[in-house]
N, C-alpha and C positions, 0 to 999 in steps of 0.2 A: 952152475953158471947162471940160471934164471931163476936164483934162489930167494932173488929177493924180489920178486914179484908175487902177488900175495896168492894163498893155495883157496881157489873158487873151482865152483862146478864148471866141466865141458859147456854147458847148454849159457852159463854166462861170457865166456871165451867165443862160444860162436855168434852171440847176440850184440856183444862187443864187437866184432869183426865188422857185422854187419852193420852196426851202427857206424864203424867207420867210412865205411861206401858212403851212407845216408848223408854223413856230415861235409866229404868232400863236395858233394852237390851243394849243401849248405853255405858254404865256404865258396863258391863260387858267384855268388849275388850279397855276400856279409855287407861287404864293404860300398857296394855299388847299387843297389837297389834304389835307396833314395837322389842317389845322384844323378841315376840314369834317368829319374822319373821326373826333375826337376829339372836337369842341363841337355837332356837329350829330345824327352816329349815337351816340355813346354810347360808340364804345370806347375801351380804355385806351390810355394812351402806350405800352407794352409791343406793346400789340398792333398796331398803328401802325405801330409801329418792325418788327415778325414780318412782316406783311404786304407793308409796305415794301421788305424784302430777300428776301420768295420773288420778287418782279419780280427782284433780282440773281440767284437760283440760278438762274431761267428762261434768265436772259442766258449765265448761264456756259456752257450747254450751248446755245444759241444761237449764240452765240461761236465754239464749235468746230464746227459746221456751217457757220456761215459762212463760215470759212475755207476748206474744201473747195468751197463752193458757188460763190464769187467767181471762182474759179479754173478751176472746171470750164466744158465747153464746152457744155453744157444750159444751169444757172443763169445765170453770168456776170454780172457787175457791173449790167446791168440788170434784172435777170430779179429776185434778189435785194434791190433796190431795191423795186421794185413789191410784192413778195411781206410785206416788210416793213412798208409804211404799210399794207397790207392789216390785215394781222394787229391792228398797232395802234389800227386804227380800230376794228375789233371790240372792243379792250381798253378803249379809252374809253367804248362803249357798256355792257358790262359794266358800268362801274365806277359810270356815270350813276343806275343802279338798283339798286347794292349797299347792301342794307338788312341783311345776315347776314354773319358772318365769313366763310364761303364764298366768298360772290358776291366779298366786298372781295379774299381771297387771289385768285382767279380773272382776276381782271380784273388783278393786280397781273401774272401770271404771262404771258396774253398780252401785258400792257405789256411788261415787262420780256426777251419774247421777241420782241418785236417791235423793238423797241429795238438789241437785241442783231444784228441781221440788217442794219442799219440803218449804222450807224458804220462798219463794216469797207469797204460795200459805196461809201459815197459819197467816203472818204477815198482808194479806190481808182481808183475814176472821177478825183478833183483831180489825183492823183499823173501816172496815166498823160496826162494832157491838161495839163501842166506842163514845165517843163524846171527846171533845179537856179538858174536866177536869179532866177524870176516864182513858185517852188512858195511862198515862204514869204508873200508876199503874198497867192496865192490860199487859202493858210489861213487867215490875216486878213482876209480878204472874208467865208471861211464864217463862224466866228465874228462878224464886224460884223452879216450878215445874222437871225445867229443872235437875236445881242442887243437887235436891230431887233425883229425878230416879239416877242422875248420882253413888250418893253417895251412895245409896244402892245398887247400883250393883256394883260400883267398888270395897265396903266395902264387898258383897257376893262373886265375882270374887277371890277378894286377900284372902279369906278362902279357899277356892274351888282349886285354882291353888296350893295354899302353901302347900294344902292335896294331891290332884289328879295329878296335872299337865300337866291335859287334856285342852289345849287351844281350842282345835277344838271345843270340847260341847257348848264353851261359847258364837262362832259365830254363832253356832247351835240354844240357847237358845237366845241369838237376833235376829235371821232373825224370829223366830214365835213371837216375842212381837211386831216386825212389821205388822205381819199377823194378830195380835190380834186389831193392833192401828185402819186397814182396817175396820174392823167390828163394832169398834164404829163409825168411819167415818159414816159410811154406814145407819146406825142405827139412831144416833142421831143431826145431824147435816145436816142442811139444806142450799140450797146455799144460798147465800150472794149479791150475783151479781145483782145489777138495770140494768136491763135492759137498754140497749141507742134507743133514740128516733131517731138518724141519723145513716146514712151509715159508719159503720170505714173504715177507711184509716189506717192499721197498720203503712207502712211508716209513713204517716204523725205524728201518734201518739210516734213514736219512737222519731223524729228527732225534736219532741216539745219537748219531754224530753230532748234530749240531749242540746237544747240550753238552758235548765236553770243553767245560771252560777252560782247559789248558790248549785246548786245539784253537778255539776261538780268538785267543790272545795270542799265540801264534800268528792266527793268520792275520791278523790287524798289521804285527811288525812284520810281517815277511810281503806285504803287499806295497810296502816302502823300498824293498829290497827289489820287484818287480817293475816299477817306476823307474825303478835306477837303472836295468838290465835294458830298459823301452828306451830311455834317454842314451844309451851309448851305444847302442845298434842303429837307430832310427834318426837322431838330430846330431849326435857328434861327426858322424862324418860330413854333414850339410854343413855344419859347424865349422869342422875345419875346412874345407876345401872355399868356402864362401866368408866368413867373417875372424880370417887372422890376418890382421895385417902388413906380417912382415913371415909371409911363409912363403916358399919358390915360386911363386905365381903371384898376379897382381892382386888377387882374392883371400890367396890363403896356401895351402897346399895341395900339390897336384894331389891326382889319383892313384895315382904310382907309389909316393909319398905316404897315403894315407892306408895303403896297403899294408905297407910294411911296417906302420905305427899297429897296424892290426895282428899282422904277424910275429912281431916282437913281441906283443902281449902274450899269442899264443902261447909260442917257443915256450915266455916263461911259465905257462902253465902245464905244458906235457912234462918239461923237466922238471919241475917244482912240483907236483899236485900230489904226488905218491909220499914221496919223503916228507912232506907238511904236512899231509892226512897222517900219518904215520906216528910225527913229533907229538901232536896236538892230540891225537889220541884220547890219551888220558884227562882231557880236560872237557866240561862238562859242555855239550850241544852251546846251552845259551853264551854261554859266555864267551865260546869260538865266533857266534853271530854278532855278536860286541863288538869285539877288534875287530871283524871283518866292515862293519859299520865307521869305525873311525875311521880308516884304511881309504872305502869308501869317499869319506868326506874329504880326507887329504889331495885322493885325484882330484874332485871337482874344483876344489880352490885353485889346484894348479891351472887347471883349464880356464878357469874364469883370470889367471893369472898371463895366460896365456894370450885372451881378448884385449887386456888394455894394456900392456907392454910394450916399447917397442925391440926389447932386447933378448936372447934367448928363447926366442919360441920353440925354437927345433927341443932344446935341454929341457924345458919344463911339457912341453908336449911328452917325450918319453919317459919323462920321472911321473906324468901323471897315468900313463898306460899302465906304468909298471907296478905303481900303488892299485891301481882298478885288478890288476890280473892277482896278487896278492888276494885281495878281497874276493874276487870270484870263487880261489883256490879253498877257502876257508867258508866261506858262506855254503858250497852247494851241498856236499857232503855232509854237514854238519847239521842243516837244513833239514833234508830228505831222512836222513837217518833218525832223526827228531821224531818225525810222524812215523815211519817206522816202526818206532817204539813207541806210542802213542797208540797208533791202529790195533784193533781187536782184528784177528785171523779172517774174518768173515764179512768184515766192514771195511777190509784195506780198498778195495775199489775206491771205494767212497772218501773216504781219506786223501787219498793222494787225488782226487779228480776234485776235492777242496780246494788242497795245497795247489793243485795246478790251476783252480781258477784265480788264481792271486794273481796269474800270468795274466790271463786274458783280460782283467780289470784292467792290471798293467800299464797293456799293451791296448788299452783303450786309450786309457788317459795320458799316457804319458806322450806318444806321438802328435796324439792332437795339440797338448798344452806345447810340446818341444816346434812344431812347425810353425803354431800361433806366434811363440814370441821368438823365432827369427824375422818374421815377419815384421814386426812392432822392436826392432832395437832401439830405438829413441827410449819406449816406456820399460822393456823388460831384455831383451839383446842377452849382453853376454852374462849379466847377472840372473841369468837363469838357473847358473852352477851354483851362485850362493842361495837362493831359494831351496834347490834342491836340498842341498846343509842341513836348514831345519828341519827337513821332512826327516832327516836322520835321526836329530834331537827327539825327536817325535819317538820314534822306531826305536831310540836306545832307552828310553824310558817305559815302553811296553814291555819288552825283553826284560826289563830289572823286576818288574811285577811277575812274569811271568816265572823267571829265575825262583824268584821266592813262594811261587807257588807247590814250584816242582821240589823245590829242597823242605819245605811244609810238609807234605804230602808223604816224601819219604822217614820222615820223622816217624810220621804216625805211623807208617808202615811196620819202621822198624818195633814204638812201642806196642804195635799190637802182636808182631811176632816174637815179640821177649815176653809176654804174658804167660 
């Protein structure tokens, strides 16, 4: 009966589980964070968007501890786990009772360094408890589990708010599904980490990472793909509830509304994310990153289609969700599993707290440029989606370099093993 669900170790079924608890807390501020912060406290889209990205600068220097700490034989991929929903959960409680720019940056900065400790450490743990036939699936497990929590909390939240209109609770009720994730951590998961037979050299380990030019070019295209993720979390909800003009409200679309634009995306990624990892399979990392890119770019036009229309908003709003959740389904898998196989057994810390700094740049830049130019619609408004466009143009033309790096490389492979 549960045949076709793919055959992974216990220790990732119960890290899955847990990740699901985590995600519902997630899933409970997705959709409303920026809205709460702008239509409830009072402050600007500017500021929103400032705040937003000190959680990225927290992450960046996060990031890079992370990588040493994964690795090490103190932290180590559990240790760093635990240490990380800690922090976050503090971040949420912060953020519950930020009534001052302060309090809002503060709690952004534990977020976002909480966060940052977080990605490196669990993508680490999949890796090492995979082999190279079952790894890309158990990334599509995490992501399905992901967009599970997401959608039942965002779908609980957007009742809960639409009733109450208590947003504090909800940061409230995520910072303890962090504190709950701590306890399975704790409980049922064991570290992961081989031990090394030599002395490390962090430097040394670093700056081998950094000379692999396939990782490099990597992370240039996948730091566009992080923009994108910062722009549909952070400004399309402001987006739509504030500048559609012909959405149920005088502004745009309610909250309610914009809920359910979120959970429809979900939906289609719990049901779609297995069976599409599955199809795609046999076709090579870069080239899944490709399509996932045009995909990508089809939402945004829709959305900017969506700004200056006065006709079918509601139909080009869900055809453009539904293009974005597509492109999620194919980009993260395909993504992850990339570096994966890229990473040397000993320098995977490092690797992926790379791959995860593309988040925190991201989530620097993208918040701040998405708050600035709702701010400024006269000069930059709803044409912010076709800007975005280019930055893809950009993105698919690294990936083609990089494509040909990697089919290069195995050439030579092959004629040195035919010699």
């Amino acid at each position: 009966m549960l045949d076709w669900l793919p055959q992974l170790r216990r220790e990732i079924w119960i890290l899955a589980t847990g990740q699901l608890l985590l995600y519902i807390g997630q899933g409970f501020t997705l959709v409303y964070a920026s809205i709460y912060i702008v239509n409830e406290l009072g402050f600007s889209h500017t500021q929103v968007g400032l705040a937003l990205s000190s959680s990225g600068l927290a992450g960046i220097v996060g990031r890079f501890w992370s990588g040493y700490a994964i690795d090490s034989d103190f932290w180590g991929r559990r240790r760093t786990l635990m240490l990380s929903a800690t922090i976050t959960a503090f971040a949420c409680f912060c953020l519950a009772f930020a009534t001052t720019f302060t309090l809002l940056v503060a709690g952004n900065l534990l977020l976002g360094l909480g966060i940052s400790l977080y990605w490196p450490a669990n993508l680490s743990v999949t890796t090492d408890l995979t082999t190279t036939e079952n790894r890309t699936e158990a990334f599509a497990l995490t992501r399905l589990v992901d967009n599970l929590g997401l959608g039942l909390g965002a779908l609980l939240a957007g009742q809960y708010v639409a009733m109450a209109g208590s947003y504090s609770t909800l940061f409230i009720l995520k910072g303890l599904t962090y504190l709950l994730f701590v306890g399975v951590i704790y409980v049922a998961i064991e570290e992961t980490r081989q031990p090394r037979a030599d002395v490390r050299n962090v430097w040394q380990d670093w700056w081998q990472a950094l000379c692999d030019r396939n990782l490099l070019i990597f992370l240039s295209a996948n730091l566009i793909f992080t923009i994108y993720a910062a722009q549909h979390t952070a400004t399309l909800p402001l987006y739509l509830a504030n500048f559609i003009p012909h959405g149920n409200t005088e502004t745009g679309f309610s909250e309610q509304w914009i809920s359910y634009f979120f959970v429809w995306q979900v939906f289609l990624k719990i049901v779609l994310q297995l069976p599409i990892t599955r199809l795609v399979k046999a076709i090579n990392h870069v080239s899944v990153l490709l399509f996932s890119l045009i995909l990508w770019s089809g939402g945004f036009f829709l959305l900017w289609v969506v700004g200056i229309t006065p006709a079918k908003a509601l139909f080009f709003t869900i055809i453009a969700f539904s293009l974005i959740a597509f492109a999620e389904i194919l980009y993260s898998p395909a993504g992850i599993s990339l570096i994966g196989e890229m990473s040397p057994e000993n320098l995977r810390g490092i690797y992926f707290s790379l791959e995860s700094q593309c988040w925190s740049i991201g989530f620097t830049i993208g918040p701040a440029i998405g708050g600035w130019a709702l701010d400024h619609p006269e000069t930059v408004g709803v044409n912010l989606w076709l800007y975005l466009i280019t930055g893809g143009l950009v993105a698919s033309v690294i990936l083609t370099v990089l494509k040909q790096q990697i089919m290069s490389a195995s050439k030579t492979d092959l004629a040195v093993d035919g010699l």
